[in-house]
C-alpha positions as CSV (number, residue, x, y, z in Angstrom):
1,X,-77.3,-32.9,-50.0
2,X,-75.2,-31.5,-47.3
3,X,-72.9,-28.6,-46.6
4,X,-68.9,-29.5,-46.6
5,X,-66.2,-26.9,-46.0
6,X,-62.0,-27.5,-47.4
7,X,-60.2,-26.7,-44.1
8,X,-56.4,-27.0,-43.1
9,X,-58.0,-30.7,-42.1
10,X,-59.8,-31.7,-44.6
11,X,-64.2,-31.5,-45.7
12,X,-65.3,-30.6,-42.7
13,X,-69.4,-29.9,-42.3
14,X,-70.4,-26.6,-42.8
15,X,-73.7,-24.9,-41.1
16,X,-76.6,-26.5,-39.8
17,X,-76.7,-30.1,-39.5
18,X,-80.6,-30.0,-40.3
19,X,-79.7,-27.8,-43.5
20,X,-79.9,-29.9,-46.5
21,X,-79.3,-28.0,-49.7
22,X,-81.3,-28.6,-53.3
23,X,-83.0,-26.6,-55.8
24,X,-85.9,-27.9,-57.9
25,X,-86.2,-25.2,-60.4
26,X,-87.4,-26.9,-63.7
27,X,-87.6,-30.2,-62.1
28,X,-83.7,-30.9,-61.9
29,X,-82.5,-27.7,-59.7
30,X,-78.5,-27.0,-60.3
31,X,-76.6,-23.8,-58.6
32,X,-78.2,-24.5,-55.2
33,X,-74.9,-23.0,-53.8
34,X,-72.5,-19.7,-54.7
35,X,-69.3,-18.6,-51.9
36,X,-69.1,-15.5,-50.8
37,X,-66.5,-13.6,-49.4
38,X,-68.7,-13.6,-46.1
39,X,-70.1,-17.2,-46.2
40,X,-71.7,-19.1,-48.7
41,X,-75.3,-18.8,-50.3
42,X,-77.5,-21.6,-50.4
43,X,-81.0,-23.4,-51.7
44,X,-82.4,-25.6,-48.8
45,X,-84.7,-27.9,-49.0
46,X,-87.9,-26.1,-48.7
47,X,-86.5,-23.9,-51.7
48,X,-85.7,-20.9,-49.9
49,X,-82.3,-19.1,-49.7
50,X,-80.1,-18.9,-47.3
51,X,-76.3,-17.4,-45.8
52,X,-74.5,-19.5,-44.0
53,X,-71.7,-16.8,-42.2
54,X,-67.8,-17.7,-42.7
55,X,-67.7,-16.5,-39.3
56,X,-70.0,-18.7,-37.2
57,X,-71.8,-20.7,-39.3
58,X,-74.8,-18.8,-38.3
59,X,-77.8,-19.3,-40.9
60,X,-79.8,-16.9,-41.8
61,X,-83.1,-17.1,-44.2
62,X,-83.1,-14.1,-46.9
63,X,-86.3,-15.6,-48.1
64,X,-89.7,-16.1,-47.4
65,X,-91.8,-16.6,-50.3
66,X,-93.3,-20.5,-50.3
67,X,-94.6,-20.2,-53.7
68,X,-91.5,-19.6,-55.2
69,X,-88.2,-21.7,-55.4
70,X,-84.8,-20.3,-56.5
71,X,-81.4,-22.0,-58.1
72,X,-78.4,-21.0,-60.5
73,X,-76.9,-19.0,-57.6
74,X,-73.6,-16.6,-58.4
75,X,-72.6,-14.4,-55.6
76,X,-72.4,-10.8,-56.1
77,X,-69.4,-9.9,-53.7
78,X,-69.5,-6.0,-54.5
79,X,-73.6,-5.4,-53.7
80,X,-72.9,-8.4,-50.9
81,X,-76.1,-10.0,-52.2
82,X,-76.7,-12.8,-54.2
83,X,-78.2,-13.3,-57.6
84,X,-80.3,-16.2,-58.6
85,X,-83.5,-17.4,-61.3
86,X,-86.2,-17.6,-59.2
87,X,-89.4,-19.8,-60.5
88,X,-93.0,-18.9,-59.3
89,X,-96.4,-19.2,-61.0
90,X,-95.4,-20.7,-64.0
91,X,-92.8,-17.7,-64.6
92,X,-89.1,-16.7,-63.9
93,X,-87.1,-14.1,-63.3
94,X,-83.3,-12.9,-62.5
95,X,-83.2,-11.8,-58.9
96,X,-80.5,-10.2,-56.5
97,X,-81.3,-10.6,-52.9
98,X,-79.2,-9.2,-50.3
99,X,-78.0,-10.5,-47.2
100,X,-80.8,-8.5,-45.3
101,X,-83.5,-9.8,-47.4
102,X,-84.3,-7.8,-49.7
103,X,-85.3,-8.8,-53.1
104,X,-84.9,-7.3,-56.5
105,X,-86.3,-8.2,-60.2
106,X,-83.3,-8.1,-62.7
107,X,-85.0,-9.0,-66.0
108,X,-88.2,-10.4,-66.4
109,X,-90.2,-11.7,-69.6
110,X,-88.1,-14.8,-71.2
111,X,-89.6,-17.9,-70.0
112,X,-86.3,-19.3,-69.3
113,X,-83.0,-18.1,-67.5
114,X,-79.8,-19.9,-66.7
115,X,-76.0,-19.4,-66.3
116,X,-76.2,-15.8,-64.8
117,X,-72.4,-14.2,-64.8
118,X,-71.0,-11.5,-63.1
119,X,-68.2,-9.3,-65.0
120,X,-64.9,-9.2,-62.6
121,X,-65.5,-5.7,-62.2
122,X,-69.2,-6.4,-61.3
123,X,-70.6,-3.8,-63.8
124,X,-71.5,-6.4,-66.8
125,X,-73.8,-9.3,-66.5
126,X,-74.4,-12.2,-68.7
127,X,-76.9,-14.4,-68.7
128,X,-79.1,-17.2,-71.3
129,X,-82.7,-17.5,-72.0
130,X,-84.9,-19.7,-73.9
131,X,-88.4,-19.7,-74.9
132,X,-91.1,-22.6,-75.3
133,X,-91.7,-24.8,-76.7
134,X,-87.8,-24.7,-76.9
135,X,-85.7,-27.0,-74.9
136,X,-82.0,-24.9,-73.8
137,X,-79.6,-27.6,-75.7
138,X,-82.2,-26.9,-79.4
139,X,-81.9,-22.7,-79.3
140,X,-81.2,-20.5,-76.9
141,X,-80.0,-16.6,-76.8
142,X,-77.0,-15.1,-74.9
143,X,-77.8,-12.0,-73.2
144,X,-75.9,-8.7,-71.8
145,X,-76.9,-5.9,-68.9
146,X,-74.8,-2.9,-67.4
147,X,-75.1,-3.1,-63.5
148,X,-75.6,0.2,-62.4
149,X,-74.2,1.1,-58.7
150,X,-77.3,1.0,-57.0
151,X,-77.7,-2.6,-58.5
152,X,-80.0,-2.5,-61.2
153,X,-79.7,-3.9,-64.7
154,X,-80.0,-1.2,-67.9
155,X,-79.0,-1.3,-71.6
156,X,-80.3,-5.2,-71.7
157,X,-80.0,-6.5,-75.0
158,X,-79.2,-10.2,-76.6
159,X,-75.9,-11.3,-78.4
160,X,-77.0,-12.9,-81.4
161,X,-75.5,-16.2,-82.4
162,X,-74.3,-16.2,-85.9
163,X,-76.7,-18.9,-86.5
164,X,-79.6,-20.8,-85.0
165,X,-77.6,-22.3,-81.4
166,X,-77.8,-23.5,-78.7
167,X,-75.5,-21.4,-75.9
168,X,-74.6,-21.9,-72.5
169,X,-72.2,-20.9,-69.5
170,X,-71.2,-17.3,-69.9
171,X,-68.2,-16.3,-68.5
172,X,-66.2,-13.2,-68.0
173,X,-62.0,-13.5,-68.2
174,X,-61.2,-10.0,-67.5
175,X,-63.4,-7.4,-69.4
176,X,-64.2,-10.0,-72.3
177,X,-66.9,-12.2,-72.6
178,X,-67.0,-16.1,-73.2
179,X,-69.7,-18.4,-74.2
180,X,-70.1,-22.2,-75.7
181,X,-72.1,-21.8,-78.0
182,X,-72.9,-24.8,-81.1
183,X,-73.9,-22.5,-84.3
184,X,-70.7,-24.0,-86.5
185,X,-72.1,-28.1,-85.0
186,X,-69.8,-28.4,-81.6
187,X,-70.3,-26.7,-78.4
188,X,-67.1,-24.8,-78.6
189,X,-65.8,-21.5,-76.4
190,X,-66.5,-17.6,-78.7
191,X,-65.3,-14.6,-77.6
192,X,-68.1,-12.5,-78.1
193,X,-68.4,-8.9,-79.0
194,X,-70.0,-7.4,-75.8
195,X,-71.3,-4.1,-78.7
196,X,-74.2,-6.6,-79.7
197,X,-72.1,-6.3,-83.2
198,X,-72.3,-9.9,-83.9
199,X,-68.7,-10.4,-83.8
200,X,-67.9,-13.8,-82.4
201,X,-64.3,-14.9,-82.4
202,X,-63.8,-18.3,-82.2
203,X,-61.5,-20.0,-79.4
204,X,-59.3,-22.2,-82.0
205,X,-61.2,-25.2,-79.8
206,X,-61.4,-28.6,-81.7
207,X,-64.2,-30.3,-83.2
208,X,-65.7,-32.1,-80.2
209,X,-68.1,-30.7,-78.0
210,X,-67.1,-29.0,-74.5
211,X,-70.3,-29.3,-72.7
212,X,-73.2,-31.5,-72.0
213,X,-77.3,-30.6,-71.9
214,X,-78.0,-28.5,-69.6
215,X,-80.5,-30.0,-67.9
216,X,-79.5,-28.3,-64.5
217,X,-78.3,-24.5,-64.0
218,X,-74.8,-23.8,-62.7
219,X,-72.6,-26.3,-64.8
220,X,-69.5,-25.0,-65.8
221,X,-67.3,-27.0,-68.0
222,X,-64.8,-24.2,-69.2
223,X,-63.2,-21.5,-66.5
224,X,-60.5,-19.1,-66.8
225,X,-57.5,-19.8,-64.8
226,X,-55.8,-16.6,-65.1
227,X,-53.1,-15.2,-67.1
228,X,-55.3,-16.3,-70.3
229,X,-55.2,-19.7,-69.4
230,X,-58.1,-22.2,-69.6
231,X,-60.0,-24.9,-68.4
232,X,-62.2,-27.0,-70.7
233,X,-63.4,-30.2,-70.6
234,X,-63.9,-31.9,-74.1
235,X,-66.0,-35.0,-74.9
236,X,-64.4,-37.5,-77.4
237,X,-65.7,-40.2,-78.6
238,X,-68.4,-40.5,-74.9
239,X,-65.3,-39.5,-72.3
240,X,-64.6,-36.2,-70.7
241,X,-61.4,-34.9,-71.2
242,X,-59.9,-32.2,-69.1
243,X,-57.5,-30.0,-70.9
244,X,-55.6,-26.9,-69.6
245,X,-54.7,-24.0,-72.8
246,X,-52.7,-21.1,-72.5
247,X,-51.3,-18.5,-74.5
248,X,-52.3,-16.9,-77.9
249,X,-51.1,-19.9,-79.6
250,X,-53.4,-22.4,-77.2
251,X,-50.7,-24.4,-76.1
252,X,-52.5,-27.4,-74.3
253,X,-52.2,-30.2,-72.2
254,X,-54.6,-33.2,-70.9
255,X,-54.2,-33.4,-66.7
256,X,-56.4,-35.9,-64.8
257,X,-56.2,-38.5,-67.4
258,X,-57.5,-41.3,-65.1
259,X,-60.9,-39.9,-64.8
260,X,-63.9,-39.9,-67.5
261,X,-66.0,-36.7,-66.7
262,X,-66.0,-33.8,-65.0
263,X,-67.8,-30.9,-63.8
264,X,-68.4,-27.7,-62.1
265,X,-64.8,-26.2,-62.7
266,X,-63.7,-23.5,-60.0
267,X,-60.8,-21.6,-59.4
268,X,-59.8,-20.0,-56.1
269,X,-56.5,-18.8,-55.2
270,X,-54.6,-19.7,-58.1
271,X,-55.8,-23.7,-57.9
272,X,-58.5,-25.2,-60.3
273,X,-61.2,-27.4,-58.8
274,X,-63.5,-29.7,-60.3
275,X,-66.0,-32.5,-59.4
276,X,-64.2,-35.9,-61.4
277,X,-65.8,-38.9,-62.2
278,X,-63.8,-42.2,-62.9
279,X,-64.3,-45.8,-63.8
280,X,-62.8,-47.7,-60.2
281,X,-63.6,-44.7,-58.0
282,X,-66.4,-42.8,-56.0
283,X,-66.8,-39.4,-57.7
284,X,-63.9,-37.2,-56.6
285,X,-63.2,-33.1,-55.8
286,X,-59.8,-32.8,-57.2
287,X,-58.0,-29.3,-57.0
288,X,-55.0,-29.4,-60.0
289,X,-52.2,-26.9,-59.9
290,X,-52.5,-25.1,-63.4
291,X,-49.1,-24.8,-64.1
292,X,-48.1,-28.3,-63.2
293,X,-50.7,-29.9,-63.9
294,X,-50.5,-31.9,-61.0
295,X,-53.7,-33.5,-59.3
296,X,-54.6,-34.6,-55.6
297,X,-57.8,-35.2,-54.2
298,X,-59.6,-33.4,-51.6
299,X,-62.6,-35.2,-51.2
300,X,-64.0,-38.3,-51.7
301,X,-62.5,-40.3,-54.4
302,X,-62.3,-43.5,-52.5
303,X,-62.3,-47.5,-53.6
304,X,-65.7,-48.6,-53.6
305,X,-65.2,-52.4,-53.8
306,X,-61.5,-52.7,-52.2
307,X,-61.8,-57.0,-52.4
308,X,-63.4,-56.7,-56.3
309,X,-61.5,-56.0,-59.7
310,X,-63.7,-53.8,-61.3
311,X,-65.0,-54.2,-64.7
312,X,-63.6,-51.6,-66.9
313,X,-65.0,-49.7,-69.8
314,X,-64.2,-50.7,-73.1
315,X,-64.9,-48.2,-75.8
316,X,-66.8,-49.1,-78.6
317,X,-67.8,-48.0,-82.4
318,X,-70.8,-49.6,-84.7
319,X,-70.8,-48.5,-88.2
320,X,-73.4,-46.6,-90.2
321,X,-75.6,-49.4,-91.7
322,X,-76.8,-47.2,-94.8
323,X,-77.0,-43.8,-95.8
324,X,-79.9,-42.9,-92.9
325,X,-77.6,-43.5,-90.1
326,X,-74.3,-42.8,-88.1
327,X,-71.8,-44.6,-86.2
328,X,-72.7,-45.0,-83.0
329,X,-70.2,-45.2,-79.9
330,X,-71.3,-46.6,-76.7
331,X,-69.1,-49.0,-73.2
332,X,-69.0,-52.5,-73.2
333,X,-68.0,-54.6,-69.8
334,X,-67.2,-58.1,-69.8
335,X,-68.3,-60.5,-67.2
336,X,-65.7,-61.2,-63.8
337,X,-65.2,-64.4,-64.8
338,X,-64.1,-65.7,-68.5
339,X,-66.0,-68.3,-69.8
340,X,-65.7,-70.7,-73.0
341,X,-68.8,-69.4,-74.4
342,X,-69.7,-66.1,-74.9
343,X,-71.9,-64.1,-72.3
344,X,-75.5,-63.0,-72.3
345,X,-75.5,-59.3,-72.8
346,X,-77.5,-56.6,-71.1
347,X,-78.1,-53.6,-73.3
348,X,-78.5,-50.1,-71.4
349,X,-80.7,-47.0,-73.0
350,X,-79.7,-44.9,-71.2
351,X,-82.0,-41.8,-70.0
352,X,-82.8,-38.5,-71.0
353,X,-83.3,-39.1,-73.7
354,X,-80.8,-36.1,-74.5
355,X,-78.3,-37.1,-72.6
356,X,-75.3,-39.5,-72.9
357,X,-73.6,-42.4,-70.9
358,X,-70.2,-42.2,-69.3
359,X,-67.3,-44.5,-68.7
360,X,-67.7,-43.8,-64.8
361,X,-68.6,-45.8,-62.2
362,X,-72.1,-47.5,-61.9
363,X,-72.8,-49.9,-59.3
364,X,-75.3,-51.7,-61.1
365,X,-73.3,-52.6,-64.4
366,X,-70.0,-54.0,-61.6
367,X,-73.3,-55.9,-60.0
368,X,-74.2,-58.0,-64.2
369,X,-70.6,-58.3,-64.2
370,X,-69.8,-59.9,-61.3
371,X,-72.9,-62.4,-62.0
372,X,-71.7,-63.6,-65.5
373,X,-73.4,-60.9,-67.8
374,X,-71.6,-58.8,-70.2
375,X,-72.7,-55.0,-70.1
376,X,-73.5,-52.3,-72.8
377,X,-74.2,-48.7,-72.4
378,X,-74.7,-47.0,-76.0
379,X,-75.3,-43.8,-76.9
380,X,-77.6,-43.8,-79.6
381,X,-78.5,-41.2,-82.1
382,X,-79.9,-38.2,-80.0
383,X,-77.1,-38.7,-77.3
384,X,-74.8,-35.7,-76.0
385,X,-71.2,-35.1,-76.6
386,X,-71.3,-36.1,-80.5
387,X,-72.2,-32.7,-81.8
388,X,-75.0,-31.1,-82.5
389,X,-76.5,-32.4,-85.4
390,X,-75.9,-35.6,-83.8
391,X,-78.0,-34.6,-81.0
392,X,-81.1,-33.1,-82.5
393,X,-81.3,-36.2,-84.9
394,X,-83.4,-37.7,-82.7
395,X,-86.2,-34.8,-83.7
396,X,-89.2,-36.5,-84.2
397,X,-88.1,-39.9,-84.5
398,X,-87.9,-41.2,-80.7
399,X,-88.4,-44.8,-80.9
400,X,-87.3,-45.1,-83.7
401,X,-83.8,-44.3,-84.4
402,X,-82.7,-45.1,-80.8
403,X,-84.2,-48.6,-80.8
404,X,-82.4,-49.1,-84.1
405,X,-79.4,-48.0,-82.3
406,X,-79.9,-50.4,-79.6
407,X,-80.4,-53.5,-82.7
408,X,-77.7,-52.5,-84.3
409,X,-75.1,-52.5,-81.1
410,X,-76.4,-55.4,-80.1
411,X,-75.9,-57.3,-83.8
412,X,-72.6,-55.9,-83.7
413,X,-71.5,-56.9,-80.3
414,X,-72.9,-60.8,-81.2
415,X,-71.2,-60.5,-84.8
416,X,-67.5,-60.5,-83.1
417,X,-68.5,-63.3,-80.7
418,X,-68.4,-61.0,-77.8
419,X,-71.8,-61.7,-76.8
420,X,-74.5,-64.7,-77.2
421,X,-76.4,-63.3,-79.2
422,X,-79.8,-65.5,-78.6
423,X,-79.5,-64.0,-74.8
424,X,-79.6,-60.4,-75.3
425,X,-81.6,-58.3,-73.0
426,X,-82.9,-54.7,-73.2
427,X,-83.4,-52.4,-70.1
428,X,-84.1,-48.6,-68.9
429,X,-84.7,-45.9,-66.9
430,X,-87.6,-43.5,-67.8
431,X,-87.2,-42.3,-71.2
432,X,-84.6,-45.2,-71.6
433,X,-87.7,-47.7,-70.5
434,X,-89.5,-46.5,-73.2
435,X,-86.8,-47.3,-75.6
436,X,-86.5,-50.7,-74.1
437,X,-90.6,-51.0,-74.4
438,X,-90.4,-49.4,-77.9
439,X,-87.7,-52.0,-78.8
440,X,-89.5,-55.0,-77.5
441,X,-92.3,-54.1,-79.4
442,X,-90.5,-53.6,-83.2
443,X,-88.2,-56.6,-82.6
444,X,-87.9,-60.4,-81.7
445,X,-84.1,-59.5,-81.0
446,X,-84.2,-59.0,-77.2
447,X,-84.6,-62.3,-74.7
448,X,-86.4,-60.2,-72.2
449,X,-86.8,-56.5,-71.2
450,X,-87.5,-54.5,-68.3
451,X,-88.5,-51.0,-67.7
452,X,-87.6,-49.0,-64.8
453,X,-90.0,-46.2,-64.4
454,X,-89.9,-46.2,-68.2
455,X,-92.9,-43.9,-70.3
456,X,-95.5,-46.4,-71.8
457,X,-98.3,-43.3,-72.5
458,X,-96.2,-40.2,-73.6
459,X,-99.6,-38.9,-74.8
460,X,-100.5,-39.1,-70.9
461,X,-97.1,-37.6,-70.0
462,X,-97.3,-34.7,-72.4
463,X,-100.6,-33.8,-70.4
464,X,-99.1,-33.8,-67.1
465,X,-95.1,-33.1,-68.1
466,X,-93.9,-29.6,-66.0
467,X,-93.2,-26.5,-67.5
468,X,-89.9,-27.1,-68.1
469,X,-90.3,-30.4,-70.6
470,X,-93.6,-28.4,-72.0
471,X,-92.8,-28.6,-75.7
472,X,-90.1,-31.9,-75.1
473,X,-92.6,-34.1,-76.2
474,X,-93.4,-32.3,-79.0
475,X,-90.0,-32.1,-80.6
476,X,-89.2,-35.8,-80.1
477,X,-92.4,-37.0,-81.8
478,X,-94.2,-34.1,-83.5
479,X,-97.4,-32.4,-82.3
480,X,-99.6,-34.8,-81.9
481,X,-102.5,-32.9,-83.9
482,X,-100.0,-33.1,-87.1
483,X,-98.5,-36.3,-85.9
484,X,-101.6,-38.5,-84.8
485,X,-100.9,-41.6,-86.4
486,X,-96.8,-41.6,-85.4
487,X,-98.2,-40.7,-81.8
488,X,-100.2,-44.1,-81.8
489,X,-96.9,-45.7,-83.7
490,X,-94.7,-45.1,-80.6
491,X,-97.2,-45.5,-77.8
492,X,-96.2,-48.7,-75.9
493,X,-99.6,-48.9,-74.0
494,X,-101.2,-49.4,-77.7
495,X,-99.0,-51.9,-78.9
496,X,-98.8,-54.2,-75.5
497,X,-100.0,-57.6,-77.7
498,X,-96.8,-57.6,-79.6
499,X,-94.3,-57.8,-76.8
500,X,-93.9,-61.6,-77.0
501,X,-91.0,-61.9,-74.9
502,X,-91.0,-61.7,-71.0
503,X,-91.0,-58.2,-69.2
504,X,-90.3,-56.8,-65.7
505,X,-91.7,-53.3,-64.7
506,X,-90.7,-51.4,-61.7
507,X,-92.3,-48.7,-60.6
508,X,-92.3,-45.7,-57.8
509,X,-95.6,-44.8,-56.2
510,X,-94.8,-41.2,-55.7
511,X,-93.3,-41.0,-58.9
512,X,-94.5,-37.5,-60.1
513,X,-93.2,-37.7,-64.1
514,X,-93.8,-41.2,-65.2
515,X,-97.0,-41.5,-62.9
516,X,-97.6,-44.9,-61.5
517,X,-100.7,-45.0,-63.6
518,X,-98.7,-45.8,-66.7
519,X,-97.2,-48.4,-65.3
520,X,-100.6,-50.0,-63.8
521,X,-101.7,-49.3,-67.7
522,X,-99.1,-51.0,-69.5
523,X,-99.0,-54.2,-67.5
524,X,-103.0,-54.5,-67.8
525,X,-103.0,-54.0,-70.9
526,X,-100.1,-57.3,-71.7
527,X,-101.8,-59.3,-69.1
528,X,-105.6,-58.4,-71.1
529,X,-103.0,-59.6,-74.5
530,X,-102.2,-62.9,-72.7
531,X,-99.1,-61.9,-71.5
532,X,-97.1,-62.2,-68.1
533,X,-95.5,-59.1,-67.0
534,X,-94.0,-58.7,-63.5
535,X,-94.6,-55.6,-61.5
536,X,-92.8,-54.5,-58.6
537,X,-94.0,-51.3,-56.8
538,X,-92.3,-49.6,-54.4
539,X,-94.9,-47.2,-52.7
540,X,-92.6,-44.4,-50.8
541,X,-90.4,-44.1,-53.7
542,X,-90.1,-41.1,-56.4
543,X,-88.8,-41.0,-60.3
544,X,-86.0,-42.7,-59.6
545,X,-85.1,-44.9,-56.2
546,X,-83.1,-43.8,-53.8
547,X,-83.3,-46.1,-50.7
548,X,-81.0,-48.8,-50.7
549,X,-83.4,-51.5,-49.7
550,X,-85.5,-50.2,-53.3
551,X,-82.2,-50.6,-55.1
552,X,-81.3,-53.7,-53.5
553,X,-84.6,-55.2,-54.2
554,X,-84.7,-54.0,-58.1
555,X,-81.3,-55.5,-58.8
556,X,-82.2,-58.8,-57.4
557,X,-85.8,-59.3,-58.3
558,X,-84.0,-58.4,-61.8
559,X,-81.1,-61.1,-61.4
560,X,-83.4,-63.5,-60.8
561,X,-85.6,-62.4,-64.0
562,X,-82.8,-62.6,-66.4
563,X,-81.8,-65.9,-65.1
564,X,-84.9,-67.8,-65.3
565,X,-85.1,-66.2,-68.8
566,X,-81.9,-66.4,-70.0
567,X,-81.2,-70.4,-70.1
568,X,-79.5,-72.2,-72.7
569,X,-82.0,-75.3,-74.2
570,X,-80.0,-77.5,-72.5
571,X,-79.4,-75.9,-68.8
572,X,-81.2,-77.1,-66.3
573,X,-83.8,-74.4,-64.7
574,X,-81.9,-72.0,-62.3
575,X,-78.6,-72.2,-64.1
576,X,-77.4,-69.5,-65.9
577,X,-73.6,-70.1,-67.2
């Protein structure tokens, strides 16, 4: 990533060309940038922190410590230093640094930090922390220090939840303190007693959750707006919403109804700003005037297929199928073209596995569509946005319930003639392969499946997993010393004779979390069953592709996978209708 400024002119680059800005702390970085009143604060590339002056663009580099890298940034205007969770030998801290270098330990001995806030005053600060083998979205603990002048932290002590939650993004509107925190099932916004004397009011939120995983540090999905006014996003029913509230009586409003997520809320100089996402558009900054409501956009935002009708989301809803189940919501795209019979359907696990997908744009679903293929994104039993007992259902039983999921959306999609349901195909990405994998090997429902980077070994992954994703593993199928027998259940590389049905695999050869060995695994181990798996391996590329040729090349190769294998009987070879 890159550096932009808003001027009088529009995004303009800020700093260095050469500067490119990303934190890696925990494996998926977040906060690699905090504003300043003298410039803005940032995490390049090779992890350490620099200032980028207001008044030159002059770049300076406050740190020098290779071993270490450094993200959640939040300015400290007063001290004019910054403060940030720094990562380094298998520990992490809370750090101020100031703008000539020097570096201070906060609070040390949680394994975890995140979402450090600054009081308006500058006195207070607020900040989460998790332990292992705990993940930040299963339980995590609020915290509160007094900043002394000289800019050290004292009277430290946590704010305990009134039950077992999962909290995140502290904020401070005036001299009170906010949190979203789940304890009653929904992330919602609690004031919260700063005394430690467990009074937390609620903020007369709904029952719908306001925030996503935190997989990254600095999100910010609620912000005060002044006056005691609010920004919150919402997720109902899979799509952001972004609502404005004011007043004791929390008057509200939806604004920037065409978009379906949104993050990073902001507010400078009276106007709220926010990173949107939307179905027919590029992801957009928007900056919204509170009291109007009134949207405009301020960067990016543009159409990305100007001569193509995009295929739009359709929300839908499967019923519970018995008293060990939920509905489950998920997106469904039709093909470009209508057609007398229905369309072969590609189903979509999405990744994560806690995580959730969105009715935003995604170049690869527009790509099925325009090629005859109907499109479904579901979030299954262990998604985000659906609450929290929702969420943690998928405790123990990955590939399981989530491969049910994918059965079930797919049966109900076919039931209403939406979709043939003799062509159904099952793909994903990383955790999401494995639930294709996982499905091809408990079903004869799925025409064909591929697996982009997917897990096939996660015995092999909990062994070489990073710090952050330690106990993950653990929690989605049980220690494996208590849990041997489910472990060898839901390994894909034991089970590769019972995938009948045709498979594609594509795989990164740098890819540090799904190593390319379980990939090389997996497709010996079909081929040594009889079977014929295709492998595609693109050497320079990571956990996840990013070159456009490597993108290019999956979608194709992929195309021209589901179209040999998804022919009608009586369709000549090549044709798919």
């Amino acid at each position: 990533m890159v550096l932009w400024q808003l001027s009088e002119q529009g995004p303009v680059r800020f700093g260095p060309d050469t500067l490119g800005v990303r934190s890696r702390v925990n494996g998926y970085g977040g906060g690699a940038l905090a504003a300043c009143s003298t410039g803005v604060f940032v995490v390049a590339e090779d992890q350490q922190i620099r200032h980028v002056s207001q008044k030159d663009g002059q770049c300076t580099q406050l740190t020098d410590d290779p071993d270490a890298m450094y993200g959640g940034l939040v300015a400290d205007d007063t001290r004019q230093r910054v403060l940030a969770v720094r990562e380094c030998n298998h520990r992490q801290q809370l750090v101020a640094i100031t703008l000539e270098g020097e570096q201070r330990v906060l609070h040390s001995g949680q394994d975890f930090y995140s979402a450090p806030a600054l009081s308006d005053d500058g006195t207070r600060l607020a900040w989460v922390s998790w332990q292992q083998p705990d993940m930040p979205w299963i339980r995590s603990q609020l915290w509160l220090g007094e900043v002394s002048d000289g800019g050290a932290l004292a009277d430290c002590h946590s704010l305990n939840s009134p039950l077992q939650a999962s909290v995140q993004q502290p904020v401070f509107d005036g001299d009170r303190l906010w949190v979203l925190s789940d304890h009653e099932g929904w992330w919602q916004p609690w004031q919260v007693d700063e005394r430690g004397e467990g009074d937390w009011r609620s903020g007369g939120a709904p029952a719908c959750d306001h925030a996503n995983a935190p997989w990254q540090l600095g999100e910010s999905h609620h912000c005060p707006i002044g006056d005691g006014r609010w920004a919150r996003v919402r997720y109902c029913n899979g799509t952001g919403q972004l609502w404005l509230i004011s007043g004791p009586d929390y008057k509200e409003r939806r604004v920037a109804t065409g978009y379906g997520d949104f993050r990073h809320l902001r507010v400078a100089e009276g106007t709220l700003y926010c990173v949107a996402r939307s179905a027919t558009r590029l992801d957009a900054i928007l900056a919204i005037e509170p009291v109007t409501g009134h949207e405009r956009i301020v960067a990016g935002g543009g159409d990305p297929m100007p001569e193509v009708r995009a295929a739009l989301p359709l929300d839908i809803e499967v019923p519970a199928q018995g008293p060990d189940s939920d509905p489950i919501q998920g997106f469904f795209y039709t093909p470009k073209q209508a057609s007398v019979d229905a369309p072969p359907l590609i189903l979509i696990a999405h990744g994560g596995p806690t995580s959730a997908a969105y009715p935003v744009f995604n170049p690869h679903v527009h790509y099925w569509c325009q090629r005859g293929f109907a499109v479904a994104e579901i979030n299954y039993r262990g998604s985000t946005g659906f609450g929290r007992a929702f969420r943690l259902a998928l405790e123990g039983r990955w590939g399981e319930i989530d491969v049910e999921d994918m059965e079930r959306a797919a049966d109900h999609l076919a039931s209403f003639g939406l979709v043939d349901g003799s062509r159904v195909f099952i793909q994903g990405r990383s955790s999401g392969g494995y639930t294709a994998l996982m499905a091809m090997i408990r079903s004869r429902r799925f025409r064909a499946g591929a697996s982009l980077f997917g897990v096939t070994d996660p015995l092999r992954l909990r062994a070489m997993t990073h710090r952050f994703e330690s106990g993950y593993l653990d929690w989605l199928l049980g220690p494996p010393h208590e849990h041997p027998r489910r472990w060898h259940e839901r390994t894909p590389l034991h089970h590769a004779n019972r995938i009948a049905a045709p498979m594609i695999f594509f795989q990164g050869g740098q890819d540090p979390v799904v190593v390319p060995e379980q990939t090389r695994a997996m497709v010996a181990a079909m081929k040594a069953a009889g079977g014929a798996p295709e492998l595609h391996w693109f050497d320079e590329e990571g956990h996840g592709f990013r070159k456009r040729a490597s993108q290019v090349g999956m979608l194709e190769w992929t195309f021209s996978f589901y179209r040999r294998h998804g022919q009608k009987a009586d369709e000549q070879a090549g044709y798919l209708s």
